[in-house]
C-alpha positions in Angstrom: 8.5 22.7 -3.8 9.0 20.9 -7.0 9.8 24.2 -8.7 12.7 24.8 -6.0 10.8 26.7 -3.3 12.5 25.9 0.1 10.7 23.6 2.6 10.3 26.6 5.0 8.8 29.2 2.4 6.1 26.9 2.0 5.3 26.4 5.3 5.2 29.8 6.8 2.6 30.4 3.5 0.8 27.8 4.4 0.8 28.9 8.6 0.7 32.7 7.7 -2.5 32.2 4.9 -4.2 29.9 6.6 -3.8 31.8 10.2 -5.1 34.8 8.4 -7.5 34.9 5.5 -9.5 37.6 5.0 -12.7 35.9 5.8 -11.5 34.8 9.6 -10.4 38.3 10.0 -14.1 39.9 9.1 -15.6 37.2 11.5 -13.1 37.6 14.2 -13.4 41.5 13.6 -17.4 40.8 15.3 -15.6 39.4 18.3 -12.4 41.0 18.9 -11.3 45.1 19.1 -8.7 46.2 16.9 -6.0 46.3 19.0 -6.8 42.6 19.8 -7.0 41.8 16.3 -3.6 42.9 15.8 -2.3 41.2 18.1 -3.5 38.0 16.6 -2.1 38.5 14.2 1.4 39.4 14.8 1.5 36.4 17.0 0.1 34.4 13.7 2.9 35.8 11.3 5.6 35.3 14.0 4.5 31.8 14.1 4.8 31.6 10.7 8.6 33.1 10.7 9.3 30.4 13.4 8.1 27.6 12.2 9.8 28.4 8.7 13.0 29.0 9.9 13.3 26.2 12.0 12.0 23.8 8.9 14.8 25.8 6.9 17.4 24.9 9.8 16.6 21.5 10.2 15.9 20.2 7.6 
């Protein structure tokens, strides 16, 4: 942020990377079909969005 990355930017990256690294996706791949992994993770990104845009709108 010191470099002049906005408050939200850096908090969807931080919801959106941590929601979904690669190695959670291989070990939720074990327990989840496809179709529920995808849905896991378009409701992880859309957190993401949310969360940044209200941190850009606020504050």
């Amino acid at each position: 942020m010191a470099k002049g990355v906005g408050a939200g930017t850096v908090l969807a990256l931080i919801i959106g990377s941590a929601g979904a690294s690669l190695t959670e996706l291989i070990l939720l791949r074990s327990l989840f079909t496809l179709k529920l992994l995808a849905a896991f993770l378009a409701v992880i990104f859309a957190m993401a969005m949310i969360a940044g845009y209200a941190t850009y709108l606020f504050f």
